[in-house]
C-alpha positions as a Markdown table, in Angstrom:
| # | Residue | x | y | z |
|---|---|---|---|---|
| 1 | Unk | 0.0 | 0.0 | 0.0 |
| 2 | Unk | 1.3 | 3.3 | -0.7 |
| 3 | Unk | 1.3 | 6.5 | 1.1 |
| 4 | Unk | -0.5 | 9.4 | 0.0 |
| 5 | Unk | 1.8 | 12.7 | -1.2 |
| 6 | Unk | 1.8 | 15.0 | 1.8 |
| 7 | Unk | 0.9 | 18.2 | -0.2 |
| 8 | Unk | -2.7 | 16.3 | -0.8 |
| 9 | Unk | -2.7 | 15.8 | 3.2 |
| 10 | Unk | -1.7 | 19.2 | 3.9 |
| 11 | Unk | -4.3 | 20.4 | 1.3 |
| 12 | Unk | -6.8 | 18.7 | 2.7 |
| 13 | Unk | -6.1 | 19.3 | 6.6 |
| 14 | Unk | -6.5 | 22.8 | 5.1 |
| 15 | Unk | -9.3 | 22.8 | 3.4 |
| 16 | Unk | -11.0 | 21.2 | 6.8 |
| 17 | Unk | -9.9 | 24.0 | 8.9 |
| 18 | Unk | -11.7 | 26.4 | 6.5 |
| 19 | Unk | -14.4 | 24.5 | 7.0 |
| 20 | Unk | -15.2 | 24.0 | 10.0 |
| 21 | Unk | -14.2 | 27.8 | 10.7 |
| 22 | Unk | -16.5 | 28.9 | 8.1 |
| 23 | Unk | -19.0 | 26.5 | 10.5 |
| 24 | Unk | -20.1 | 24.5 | 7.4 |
| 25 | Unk | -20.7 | 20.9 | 7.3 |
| 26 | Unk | -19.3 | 18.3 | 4.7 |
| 27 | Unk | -22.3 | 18.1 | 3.3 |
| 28 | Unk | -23.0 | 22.0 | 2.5 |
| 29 | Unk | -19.5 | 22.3 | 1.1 |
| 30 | Unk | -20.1 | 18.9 | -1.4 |
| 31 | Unk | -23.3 | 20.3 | -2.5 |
| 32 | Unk | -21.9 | 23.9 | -2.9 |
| 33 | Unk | -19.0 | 22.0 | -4.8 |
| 34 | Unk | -20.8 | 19.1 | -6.4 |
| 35 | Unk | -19.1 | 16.3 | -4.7 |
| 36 | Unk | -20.4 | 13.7 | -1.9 |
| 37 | Unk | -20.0 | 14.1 | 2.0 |
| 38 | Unk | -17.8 | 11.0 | 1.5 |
| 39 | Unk | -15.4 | 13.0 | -1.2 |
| 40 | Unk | -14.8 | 15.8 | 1.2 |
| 41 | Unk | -14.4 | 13.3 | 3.9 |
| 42 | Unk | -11.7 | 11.8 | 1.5 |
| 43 | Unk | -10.1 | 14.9 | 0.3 |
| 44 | Unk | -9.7 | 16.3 | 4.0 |
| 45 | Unk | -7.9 | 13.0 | 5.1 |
| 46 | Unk | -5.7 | 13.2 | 1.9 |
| 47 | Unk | -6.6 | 9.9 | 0.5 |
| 48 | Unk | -8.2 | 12.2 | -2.6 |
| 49 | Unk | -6.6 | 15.2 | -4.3 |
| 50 | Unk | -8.3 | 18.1 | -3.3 |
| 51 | Unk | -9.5 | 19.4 | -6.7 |
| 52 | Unk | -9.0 | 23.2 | -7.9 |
| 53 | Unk | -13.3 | 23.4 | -7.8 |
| 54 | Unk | -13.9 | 22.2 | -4.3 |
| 55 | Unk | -10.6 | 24.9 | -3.2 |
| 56 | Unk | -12.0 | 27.8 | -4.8 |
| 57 | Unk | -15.5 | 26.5 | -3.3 |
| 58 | Unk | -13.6 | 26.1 | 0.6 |
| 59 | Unk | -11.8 | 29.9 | -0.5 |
| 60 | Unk | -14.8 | 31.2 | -0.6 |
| 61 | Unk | -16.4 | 29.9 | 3.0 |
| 62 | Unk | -16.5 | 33.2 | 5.6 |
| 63 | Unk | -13.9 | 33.4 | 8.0 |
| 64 | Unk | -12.6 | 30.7 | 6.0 |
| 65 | Unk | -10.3 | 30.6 | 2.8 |
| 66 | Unk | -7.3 | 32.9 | 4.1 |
| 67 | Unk | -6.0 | 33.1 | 0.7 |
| 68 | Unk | -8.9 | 35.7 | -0.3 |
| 69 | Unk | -7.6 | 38.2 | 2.0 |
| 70 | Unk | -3.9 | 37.7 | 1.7 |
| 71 | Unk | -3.2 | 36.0 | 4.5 |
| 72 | Unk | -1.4 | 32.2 | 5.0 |
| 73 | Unk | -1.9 | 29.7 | 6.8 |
| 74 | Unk | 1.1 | 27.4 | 9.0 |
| 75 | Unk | 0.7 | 23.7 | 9.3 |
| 76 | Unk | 0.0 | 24.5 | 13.3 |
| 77 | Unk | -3.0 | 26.7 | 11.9 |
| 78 | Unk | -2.0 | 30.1 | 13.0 |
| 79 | Unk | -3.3 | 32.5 | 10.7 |
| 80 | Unk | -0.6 | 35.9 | 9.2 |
| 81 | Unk | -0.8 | 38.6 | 7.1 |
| 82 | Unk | -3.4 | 41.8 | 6.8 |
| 83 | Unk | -6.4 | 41.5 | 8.7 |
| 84 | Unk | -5.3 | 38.2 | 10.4 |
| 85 | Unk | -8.2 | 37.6 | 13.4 |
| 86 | Unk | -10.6 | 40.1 | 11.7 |
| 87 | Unk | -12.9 | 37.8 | 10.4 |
| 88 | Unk | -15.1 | 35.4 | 12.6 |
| 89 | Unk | -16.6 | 32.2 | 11.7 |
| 90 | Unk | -20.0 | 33.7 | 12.3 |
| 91 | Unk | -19.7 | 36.4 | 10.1 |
């Protein structure tokens, strides 16, 4: 059995955090993205390729998707650049 490339685990673990900060379930995102619960569930754990649609789609999530206002993200999940802690998951 082979392992997974990390940059699809890191993607993935990503993607997740945006998620759940954004407060939006797997199911809302795979319907706003057109893939299953289970394809999320799969993409998140990096045993799928996160795909460029369901990125832009997890981008896009509010108080999610720190690329949209500049900012990165470190694989411990602090969040840098402009307006870092601006945005909350209920906004």
């Amino acid at each position: 059995m082979s392992q997974t490339p990390v940059n699809w685990r890191y993607s993935g673990n990503q993607m997740k955090r945006w998620r759940i900060k954004a407060n939006v379930s797997r199911e809302e995102l795979g319907a706003a993205s057109n893939y299953s619960p289970d394809t999320i569930k799969s993409m998140e754990q990096g045993v799928r390729m996160p795909t460029p649609r369901v990125l832009d789609v997890a981008d896009e999530l509010p108080g999610g998707g720190p690329a949209q206002r500049g900012q990165g993200v470190s694989p411990e999940g602090e969040v840098s650049g402009a307006g870092a802690g601006l945005h909350g998951a209920g906004a």
